[in-house]
N, C-alpha and C positions, 0 to 999 in steps of 0.2 A: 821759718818752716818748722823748725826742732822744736821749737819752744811753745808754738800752735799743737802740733801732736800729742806732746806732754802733758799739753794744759787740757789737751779733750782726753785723754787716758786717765786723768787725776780728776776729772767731772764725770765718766762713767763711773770710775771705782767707786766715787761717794756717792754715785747715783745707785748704785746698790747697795752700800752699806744703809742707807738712808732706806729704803724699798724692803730689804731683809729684818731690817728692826722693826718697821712697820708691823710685818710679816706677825714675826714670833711674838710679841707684846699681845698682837690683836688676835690671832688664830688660838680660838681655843679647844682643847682636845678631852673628852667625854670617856676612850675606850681606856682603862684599868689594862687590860688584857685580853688574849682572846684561844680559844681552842685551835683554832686555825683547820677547823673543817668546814669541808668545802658543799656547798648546799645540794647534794645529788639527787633526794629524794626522800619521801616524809616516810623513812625506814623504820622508827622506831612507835610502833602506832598503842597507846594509852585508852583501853577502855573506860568506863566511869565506874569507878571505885579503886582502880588500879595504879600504879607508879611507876613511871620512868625514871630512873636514874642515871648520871653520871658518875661514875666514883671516880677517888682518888684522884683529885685534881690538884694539883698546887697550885697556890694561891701566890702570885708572882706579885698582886698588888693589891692594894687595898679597895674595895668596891662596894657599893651598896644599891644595885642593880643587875640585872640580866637584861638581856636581849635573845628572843625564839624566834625562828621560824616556823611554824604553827600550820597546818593544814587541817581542815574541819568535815572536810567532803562536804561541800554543797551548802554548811551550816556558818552560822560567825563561831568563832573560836569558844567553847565551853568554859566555863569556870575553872580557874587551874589554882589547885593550894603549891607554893611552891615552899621546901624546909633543906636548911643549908645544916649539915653535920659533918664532924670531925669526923674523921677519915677511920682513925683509930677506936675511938671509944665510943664513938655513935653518939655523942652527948649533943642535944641541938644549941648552935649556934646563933641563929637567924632564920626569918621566915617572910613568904611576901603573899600574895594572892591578889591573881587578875580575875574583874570581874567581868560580868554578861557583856555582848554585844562588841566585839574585837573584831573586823575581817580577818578572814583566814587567807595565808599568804605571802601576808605581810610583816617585814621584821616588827614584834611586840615587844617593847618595855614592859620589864614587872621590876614596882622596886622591892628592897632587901632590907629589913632595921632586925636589929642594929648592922650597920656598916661591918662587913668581917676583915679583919688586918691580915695584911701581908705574913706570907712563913708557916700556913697553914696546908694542912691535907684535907683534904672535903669529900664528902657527898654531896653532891646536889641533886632534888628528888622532885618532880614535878608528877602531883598529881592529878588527877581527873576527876571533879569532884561535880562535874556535868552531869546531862545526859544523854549523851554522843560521844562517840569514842574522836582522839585526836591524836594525828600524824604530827608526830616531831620530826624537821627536816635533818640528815643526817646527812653520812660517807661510810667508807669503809672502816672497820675496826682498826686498821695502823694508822691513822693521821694524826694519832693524840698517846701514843703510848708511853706510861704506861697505865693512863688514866680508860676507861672502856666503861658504856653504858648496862644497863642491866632493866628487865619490866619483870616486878616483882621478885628480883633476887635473882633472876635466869638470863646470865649472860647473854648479849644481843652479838650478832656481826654489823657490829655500826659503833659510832659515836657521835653523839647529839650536836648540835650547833647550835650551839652557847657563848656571845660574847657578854664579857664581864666591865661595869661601868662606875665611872666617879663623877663626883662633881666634876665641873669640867678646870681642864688647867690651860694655863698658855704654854705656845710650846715653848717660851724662854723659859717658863720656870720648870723644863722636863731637861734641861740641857744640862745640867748636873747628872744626874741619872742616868742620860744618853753615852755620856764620858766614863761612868764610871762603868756601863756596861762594854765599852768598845775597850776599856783596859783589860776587861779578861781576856779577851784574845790574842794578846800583845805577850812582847814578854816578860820576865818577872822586872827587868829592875825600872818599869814601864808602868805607870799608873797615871791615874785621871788628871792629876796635876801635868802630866803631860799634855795634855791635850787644851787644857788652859793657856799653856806657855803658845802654842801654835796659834790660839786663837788673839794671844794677844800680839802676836807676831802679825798676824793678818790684818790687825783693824791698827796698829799703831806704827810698825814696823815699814811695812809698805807703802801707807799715805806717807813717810816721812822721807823716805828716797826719791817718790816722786817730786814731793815738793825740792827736795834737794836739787833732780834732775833739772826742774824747770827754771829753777834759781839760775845753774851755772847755763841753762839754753840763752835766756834775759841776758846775762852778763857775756855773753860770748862777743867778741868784737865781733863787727860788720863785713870786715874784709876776710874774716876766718868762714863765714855762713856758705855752705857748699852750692856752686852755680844750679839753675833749674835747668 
């Protein structure tokens, strides 16, 4: 009976180590980063000739795309020039532009060249280069602080909704990254190599006491086995 239990606890746990590698190999992940605002309503509205911006955004990763949510009233989404600037010196960095014929409503891709690197301060300026005006879906001014949008240099009460995108990765090769972000939380004499050490403890550590357990379940004498 011991040694039956044992052996189905050490066939579930590989049955997930085996299911979770699957997992992180094959699952691949596109979003860079994100503003993390929440889609209230298309607050920040872009006439044609005019610009929406985000400023001040830190560039937490490397990306060579956006993603909008776009409102057009009634029309498909207008031509948008979109230009990516240093935060500081206003020098252009990168630039993209969506052309005719988008629904409006729907998360759009626009991409970004060159690619802008991580460590950066930005503007991001989305113009209207249509002939209809277009609703950028937003939130409130605090969900993104200290970064805040602006239509032609005048401050908005909102912040645009903007996710920021990469080639895409698998999530195993994000797990380096993941560790060395959950080490800032920690304490100091506490870093990412910690969290290596656990995970080798999880995948080598444990299947090797099961098997131990199940070893000495097999070797138990007959007359020791506890009555049913």
């Amino acid at each position: 009976m011991r040694s039956r239990a044992v052996r189905g606890v050490l066939l579930a746990y590989l049955t997930g180590v085996v299911a979770l590698a699957i997992v992180v190999v094959t699952d691949k992940r596109h979003m860079a980063f994100s503003l993390a605002v929440r889609p209230a309503m298309p607050g920040v509205v872009v006439k044609p000739g005019h610009d929406g911006c985000q400023r001040r955004i830190d560039v937490e990763e490397s990306f060579d795309s956006i993603t909008i949510l776009p409102a057009a009233y009634y029309h498909p989404v207008p031509r948008l020039s979109v230009r990516v600037l240093d935060h500081a010196s206003r020098r252009p960095l990168a630039s993209g532009f969506l052309g005719d014929g988008h629904p409006e409503n729907k998360v759009t891709p626009i991409g970004i060249r060159p690619a802008v690197p991580k460590g950066r301060s930005i503007d991001l300026c989305i113009r209207d280069v249509g002939r209809w005006k277009v609703g950028l879906f937003s939130s409130g001014p605090n969900d993104n602080e200290p970064s805040y949008a602006t239509i032609d240099g005048h401050v908005q009460a909102a912040d645009i909704l903007i996710d920021f995108q990469r080639p895409p990765r698998t999530a195993l090769s994000l797990v380096p990254d993941i560790f060395r972000r959950a080490a800032l939380f920690h304490p100091g004499w506490m870093g990412a190599w910690t969290f290596w050490v656990l995970l080798g403890l999880l995948l080598l550590v444990v299947p090797a006491l099961l098997c131990l357990a199940l070893r000495a379940a097999q070797n138990r004498p007959p007359g020791r086995e506890a009555p049913e």
